[in-house]
N, CA, C and O atoms as a printed pandas DataFrame, in Angstrom:
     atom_number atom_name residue_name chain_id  residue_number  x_coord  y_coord  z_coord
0              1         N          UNK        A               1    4.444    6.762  -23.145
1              2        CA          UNK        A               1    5.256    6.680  -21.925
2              3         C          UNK        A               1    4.334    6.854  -20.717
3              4         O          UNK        A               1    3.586    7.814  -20.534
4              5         N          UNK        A               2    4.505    5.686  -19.836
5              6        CA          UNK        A               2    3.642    6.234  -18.695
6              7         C          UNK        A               2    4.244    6.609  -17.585
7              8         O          UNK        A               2    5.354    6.121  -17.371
8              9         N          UNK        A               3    3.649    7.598  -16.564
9             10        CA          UNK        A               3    4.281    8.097  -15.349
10            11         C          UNK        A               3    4.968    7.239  -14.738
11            12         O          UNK        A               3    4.830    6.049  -15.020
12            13         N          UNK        A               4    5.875    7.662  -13.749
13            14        CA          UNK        A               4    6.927    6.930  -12.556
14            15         C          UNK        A               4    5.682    6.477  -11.384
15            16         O          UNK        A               4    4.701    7.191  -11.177
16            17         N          UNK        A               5    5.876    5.456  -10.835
17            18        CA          UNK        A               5    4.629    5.233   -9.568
18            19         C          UNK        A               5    5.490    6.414   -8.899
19            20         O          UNK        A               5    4.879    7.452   -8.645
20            21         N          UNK        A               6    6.567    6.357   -8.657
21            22        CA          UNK        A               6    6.707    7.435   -7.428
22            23         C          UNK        A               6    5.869    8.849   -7.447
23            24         O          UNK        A               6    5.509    9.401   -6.407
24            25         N          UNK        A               7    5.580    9.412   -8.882
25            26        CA          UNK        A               7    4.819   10.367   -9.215
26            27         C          UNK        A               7    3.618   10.390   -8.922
27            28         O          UNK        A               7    3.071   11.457   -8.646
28            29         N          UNK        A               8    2.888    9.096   -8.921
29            30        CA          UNK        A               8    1.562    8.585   -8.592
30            31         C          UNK        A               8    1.841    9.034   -7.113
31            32         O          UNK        A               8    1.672   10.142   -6.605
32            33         N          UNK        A               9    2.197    8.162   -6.702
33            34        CA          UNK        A               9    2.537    8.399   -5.081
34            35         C          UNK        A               9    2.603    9.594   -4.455
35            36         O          UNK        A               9    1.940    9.925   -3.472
36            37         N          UNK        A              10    3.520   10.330   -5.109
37            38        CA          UNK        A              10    3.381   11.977   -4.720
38            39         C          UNK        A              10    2.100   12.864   -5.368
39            40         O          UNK        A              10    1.737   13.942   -4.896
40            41         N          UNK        A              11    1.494   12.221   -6.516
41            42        CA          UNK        A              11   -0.095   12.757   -6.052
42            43         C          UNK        A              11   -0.940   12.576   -5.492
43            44         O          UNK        A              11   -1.763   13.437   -5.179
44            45         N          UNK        A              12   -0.991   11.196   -5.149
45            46        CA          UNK        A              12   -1.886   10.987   -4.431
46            47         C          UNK        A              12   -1.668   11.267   -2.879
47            48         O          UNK        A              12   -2.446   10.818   -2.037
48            49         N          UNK        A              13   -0.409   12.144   -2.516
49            50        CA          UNK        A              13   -0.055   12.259   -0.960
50            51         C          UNK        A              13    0.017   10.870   -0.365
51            52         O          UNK        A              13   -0.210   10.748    0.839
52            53         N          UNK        A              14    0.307    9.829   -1.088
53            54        CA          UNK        A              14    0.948    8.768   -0.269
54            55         C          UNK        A              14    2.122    9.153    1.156
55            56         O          UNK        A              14    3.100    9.835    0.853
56            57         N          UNK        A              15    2.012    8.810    2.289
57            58        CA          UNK        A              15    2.950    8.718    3.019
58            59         C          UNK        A              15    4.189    8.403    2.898
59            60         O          UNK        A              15    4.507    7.255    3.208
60            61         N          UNK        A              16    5.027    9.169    2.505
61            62        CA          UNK        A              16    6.503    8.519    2.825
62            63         C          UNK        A              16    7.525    8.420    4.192
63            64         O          UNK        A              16    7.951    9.362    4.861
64            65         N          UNK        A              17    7.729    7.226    4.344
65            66        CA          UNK        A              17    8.385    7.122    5.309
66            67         C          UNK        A              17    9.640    6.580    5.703
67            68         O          UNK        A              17    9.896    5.602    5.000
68            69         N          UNK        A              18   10.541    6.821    6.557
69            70        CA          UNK        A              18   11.864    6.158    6.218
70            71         C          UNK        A              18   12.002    5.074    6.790
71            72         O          UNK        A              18   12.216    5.160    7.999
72            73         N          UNK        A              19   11.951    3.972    6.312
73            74        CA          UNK        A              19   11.760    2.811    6.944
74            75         C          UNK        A              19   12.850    2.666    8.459
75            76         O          UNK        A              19   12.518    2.033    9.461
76            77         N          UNK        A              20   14.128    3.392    8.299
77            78        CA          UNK        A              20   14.742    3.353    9.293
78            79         C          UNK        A              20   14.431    3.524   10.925
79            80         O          UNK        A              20   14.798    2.926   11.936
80            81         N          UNK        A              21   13.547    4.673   10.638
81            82        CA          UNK        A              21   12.819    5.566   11.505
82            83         C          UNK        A              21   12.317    4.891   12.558
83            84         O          UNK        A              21   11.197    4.413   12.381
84            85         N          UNK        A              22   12.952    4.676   13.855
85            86        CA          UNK        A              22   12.510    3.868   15.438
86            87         C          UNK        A              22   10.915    4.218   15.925
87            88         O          UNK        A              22   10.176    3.495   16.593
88            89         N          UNK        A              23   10.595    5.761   15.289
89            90        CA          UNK        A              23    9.368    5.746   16.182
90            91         C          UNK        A              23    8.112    5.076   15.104
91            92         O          UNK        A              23    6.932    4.818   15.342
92            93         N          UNK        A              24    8.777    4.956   14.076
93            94        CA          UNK        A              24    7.667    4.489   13.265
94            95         C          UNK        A              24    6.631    3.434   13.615
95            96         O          UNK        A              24    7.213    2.371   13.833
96            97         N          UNK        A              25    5.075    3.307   13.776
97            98        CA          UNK        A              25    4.220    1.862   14.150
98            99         C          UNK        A              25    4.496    0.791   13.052
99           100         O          UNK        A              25    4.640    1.021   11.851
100          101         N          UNK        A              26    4.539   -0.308   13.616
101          102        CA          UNK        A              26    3.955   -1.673   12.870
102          103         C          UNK        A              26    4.272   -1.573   11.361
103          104         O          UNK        A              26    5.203   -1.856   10.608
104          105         N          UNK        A              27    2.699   -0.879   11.273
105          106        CA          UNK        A              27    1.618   -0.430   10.107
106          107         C          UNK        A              27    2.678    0.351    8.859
107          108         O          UNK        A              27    2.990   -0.047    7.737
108          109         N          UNK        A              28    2.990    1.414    9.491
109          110        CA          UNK        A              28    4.408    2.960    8.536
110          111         C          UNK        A              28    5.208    2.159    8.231
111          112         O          UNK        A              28    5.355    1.971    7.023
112          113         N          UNK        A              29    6.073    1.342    9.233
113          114        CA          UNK        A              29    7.281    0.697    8.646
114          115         C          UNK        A              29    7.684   -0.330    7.604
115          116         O          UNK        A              29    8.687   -0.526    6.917
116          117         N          UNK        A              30    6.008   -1.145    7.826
117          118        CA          UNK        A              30    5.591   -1.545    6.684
118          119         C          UNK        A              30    5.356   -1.076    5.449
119          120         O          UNK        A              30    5.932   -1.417    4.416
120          121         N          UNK        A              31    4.314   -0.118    5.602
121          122        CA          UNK        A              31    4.087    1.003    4.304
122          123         C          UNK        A              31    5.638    1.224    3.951
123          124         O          UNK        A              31    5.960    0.700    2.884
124          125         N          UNK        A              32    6.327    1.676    4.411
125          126        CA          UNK        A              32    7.376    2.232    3.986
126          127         C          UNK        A              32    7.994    1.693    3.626
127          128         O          UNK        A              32    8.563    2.292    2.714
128          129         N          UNK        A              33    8.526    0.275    3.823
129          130        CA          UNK        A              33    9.427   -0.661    2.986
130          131         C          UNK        A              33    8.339   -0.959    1.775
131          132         O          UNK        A              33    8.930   -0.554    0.774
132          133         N          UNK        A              34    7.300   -1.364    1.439
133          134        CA          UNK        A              34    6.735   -1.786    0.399
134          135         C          UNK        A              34    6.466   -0.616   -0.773
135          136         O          UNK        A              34    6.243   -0.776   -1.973
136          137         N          UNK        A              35    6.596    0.946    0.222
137          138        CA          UNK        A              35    6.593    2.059   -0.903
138          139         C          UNK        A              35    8.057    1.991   -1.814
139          140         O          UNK        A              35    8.288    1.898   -3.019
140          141         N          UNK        A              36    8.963    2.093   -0.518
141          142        CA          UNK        A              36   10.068    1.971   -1.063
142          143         C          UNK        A              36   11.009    1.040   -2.480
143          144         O          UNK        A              36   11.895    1.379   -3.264
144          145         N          UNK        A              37   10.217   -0.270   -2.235
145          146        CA          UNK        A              37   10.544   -1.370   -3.309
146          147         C          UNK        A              37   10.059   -0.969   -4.660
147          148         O          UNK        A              37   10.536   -0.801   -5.783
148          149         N          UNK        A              38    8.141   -0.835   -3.668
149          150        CA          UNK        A              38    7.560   -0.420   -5.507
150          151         C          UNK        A              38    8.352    1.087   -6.240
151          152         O          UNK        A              38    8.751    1.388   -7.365
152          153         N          UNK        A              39    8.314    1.543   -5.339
153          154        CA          UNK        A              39    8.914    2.635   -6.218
154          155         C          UNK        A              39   10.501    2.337   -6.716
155          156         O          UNK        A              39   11.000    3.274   -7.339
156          157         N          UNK        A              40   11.124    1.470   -6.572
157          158        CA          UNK        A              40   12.428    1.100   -7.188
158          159         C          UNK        A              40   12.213   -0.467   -8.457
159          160         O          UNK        A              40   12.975   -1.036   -9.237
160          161         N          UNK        A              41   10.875   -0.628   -8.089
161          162        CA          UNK        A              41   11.133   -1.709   -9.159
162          163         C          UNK        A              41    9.657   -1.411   -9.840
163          164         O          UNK        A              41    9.433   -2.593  -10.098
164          165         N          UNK        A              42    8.607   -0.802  -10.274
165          166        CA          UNK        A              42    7.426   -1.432  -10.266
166          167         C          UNK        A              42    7.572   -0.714  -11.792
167          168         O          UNK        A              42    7.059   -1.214  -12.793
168          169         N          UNK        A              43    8.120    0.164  -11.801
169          170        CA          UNK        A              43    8.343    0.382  -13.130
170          171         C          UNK        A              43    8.914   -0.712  -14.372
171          172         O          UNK        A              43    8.765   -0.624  -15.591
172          173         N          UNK        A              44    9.517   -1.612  -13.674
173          174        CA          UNK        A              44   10.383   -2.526  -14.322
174          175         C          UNK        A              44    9.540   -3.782  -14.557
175          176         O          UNK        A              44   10.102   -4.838  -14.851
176          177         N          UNK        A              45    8.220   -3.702  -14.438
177          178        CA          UNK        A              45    6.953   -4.653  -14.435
178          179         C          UNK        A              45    6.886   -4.416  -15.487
179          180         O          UNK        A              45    7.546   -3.462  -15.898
180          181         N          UNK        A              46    5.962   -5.265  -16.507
181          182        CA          UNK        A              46    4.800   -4.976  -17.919
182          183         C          UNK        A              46    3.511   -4.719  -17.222
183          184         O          UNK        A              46    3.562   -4.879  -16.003
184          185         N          UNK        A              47    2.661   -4.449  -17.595
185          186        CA          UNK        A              47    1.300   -4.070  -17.492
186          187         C          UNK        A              47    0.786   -5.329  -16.942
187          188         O          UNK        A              47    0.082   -5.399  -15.934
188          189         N          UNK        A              48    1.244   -6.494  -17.783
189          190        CA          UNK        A              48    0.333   -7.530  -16.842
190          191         C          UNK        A              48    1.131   -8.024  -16.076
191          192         O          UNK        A              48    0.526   -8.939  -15.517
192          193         N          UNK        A              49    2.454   -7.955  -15.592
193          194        CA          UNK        A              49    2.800   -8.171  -14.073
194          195         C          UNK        A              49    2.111   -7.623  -13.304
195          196         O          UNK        A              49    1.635   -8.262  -12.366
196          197         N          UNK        A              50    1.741   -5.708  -13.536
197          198        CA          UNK        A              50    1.640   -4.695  -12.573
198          199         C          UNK        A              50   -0.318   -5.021  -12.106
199          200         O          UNK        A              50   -0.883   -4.818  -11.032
200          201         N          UNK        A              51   -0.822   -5.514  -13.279
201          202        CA          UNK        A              51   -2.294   -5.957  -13.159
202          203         C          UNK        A              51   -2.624   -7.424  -12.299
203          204         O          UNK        A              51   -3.717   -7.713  -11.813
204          205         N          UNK        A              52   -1.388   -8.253  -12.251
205          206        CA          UNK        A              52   -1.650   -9.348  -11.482
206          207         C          UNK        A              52   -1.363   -9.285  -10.315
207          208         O          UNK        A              52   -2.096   -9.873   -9.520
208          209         N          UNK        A              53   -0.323   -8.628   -9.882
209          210        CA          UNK        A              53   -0.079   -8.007   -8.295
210          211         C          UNK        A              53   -1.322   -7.070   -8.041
211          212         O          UNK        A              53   -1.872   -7.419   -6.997
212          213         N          UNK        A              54   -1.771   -6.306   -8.466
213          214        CA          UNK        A              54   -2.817   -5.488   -8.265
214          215         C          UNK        A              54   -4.055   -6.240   -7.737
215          216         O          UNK        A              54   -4.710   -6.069   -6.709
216          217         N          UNK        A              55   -4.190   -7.192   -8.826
217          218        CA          UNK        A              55   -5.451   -7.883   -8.537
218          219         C          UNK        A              55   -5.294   -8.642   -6.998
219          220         O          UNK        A              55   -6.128   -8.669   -6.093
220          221         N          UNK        A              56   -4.156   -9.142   -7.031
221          222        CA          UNK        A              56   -3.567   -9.943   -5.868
222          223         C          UNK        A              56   -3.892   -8.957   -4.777
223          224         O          UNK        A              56   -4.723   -9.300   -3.936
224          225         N          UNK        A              57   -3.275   -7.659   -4.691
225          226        CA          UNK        A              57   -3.272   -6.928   -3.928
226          227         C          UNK        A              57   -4.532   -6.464   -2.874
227          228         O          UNK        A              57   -4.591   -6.321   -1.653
228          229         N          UNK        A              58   -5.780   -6.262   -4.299
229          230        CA          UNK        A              58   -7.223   -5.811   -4.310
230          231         C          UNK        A              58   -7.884   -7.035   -3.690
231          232         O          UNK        A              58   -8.860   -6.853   -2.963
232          233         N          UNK        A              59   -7.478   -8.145   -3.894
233          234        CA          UNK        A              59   -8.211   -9.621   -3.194
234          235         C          UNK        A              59   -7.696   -9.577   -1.724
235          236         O          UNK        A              59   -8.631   -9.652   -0.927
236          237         N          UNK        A              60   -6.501   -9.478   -1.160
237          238        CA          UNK        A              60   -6.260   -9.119    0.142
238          239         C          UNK        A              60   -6.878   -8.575    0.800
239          240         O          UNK        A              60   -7.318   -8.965    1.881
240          241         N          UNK        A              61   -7.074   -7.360    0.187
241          242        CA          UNK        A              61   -7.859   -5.964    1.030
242          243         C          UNK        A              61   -9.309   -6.385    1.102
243          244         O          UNK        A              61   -9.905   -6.373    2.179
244          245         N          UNK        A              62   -9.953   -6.800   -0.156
245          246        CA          UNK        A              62  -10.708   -6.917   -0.103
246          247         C          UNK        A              62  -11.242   -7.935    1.385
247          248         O          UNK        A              62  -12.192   -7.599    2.092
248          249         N          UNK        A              63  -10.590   -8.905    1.571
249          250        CA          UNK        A              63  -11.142   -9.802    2.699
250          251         C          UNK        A              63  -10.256   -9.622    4.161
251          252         O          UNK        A              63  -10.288  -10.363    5.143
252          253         N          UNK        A              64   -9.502   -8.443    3.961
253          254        CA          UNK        A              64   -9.262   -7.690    5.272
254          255         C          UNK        A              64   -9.881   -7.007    5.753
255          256         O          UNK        A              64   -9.961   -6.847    6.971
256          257         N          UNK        A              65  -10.695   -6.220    4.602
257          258        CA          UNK        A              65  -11.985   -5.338    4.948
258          259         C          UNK        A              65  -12.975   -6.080    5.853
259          260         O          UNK        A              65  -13.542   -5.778    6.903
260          261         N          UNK        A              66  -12.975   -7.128    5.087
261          262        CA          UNK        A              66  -14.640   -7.850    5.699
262          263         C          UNK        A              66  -14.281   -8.377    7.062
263          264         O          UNK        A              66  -15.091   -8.268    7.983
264          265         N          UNK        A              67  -12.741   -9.121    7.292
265          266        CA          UNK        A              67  -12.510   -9.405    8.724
266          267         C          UNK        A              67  -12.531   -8.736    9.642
267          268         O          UNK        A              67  -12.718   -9.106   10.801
268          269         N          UNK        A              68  -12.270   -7.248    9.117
269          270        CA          UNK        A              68  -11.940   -6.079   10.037
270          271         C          UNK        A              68  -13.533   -5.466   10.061
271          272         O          UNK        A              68  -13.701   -4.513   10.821
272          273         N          UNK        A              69  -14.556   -5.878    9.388
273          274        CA          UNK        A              69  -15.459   -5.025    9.434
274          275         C          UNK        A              69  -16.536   -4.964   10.946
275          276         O          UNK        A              69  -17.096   -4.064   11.572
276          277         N          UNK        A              70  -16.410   -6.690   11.083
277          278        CA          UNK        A              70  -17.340   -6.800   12.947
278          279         C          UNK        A              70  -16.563   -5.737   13.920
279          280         O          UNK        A              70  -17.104   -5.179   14.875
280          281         N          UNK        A              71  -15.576   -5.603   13.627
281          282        CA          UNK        A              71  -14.717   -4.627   15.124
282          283         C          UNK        A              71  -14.687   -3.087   14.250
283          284         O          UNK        A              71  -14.671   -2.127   15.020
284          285         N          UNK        A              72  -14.678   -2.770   12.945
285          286        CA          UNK        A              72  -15.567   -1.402   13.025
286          287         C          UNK        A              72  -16.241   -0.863   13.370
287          288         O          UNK        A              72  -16.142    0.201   13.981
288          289         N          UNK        A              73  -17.358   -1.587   13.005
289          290        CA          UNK        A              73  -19.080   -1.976   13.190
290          291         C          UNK        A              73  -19.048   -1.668   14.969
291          292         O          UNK        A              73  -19.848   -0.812   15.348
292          293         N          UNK        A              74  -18.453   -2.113   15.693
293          294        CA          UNK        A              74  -18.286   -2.295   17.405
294          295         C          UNK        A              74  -18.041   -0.473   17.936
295          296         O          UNK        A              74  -18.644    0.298   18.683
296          297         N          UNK        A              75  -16.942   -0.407   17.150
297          298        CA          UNK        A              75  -16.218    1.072   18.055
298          299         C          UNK        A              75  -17.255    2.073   17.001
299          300         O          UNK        A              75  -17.350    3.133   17.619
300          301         N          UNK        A              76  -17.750    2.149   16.199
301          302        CA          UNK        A              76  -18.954    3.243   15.954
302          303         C          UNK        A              76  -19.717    3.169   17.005
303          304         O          UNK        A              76  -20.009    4.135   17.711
304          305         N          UNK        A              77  -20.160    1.789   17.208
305          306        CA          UNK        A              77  -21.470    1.935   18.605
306          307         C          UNK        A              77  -21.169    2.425   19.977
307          308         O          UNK        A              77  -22.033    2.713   20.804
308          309         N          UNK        A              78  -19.397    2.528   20.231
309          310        CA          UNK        A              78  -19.175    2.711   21.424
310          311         C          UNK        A              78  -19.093    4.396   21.342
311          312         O          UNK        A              78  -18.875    5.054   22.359
């Protein structure tokens, strides 16, 4: 049997947030609807659903990193 993601989530101090929430940025309200889903469905994945979204997931970031990395790179120097 493997853990609930929500359990994951609450160890790892994931943010929870209520998506309702007006003062929430952009960024939270986002987080927060996509915490919210996975944690109501992600359990209901097989392993290789949960590994192909993942990978999907990890390829995103991965080349958000690198777009975002020239304007990192900027505000260290400032």
């Amino acid at each position: 049997m493997t853990r609930p993601i929500s359990d994951i989530f609450r160890d790892i101090q994931l943010p929870r947030y209520t998506p309702e929430d007006t003062s929430l940025s952009s960024g939270e309200r986002a987080l927060a609807r996509i915490i919210s889903i996975l944690a109501e469905e992600w359990d209901s994945l097989d392993g290789s659903q949960q590994r192909r979204l993942t990978n999907a997931l990890e390829t995103s970031t991965q080349e958000t990193e690198k777009a975002e990395a020239p304007a990192r790179a900027l505000r260290r120097k400032a």
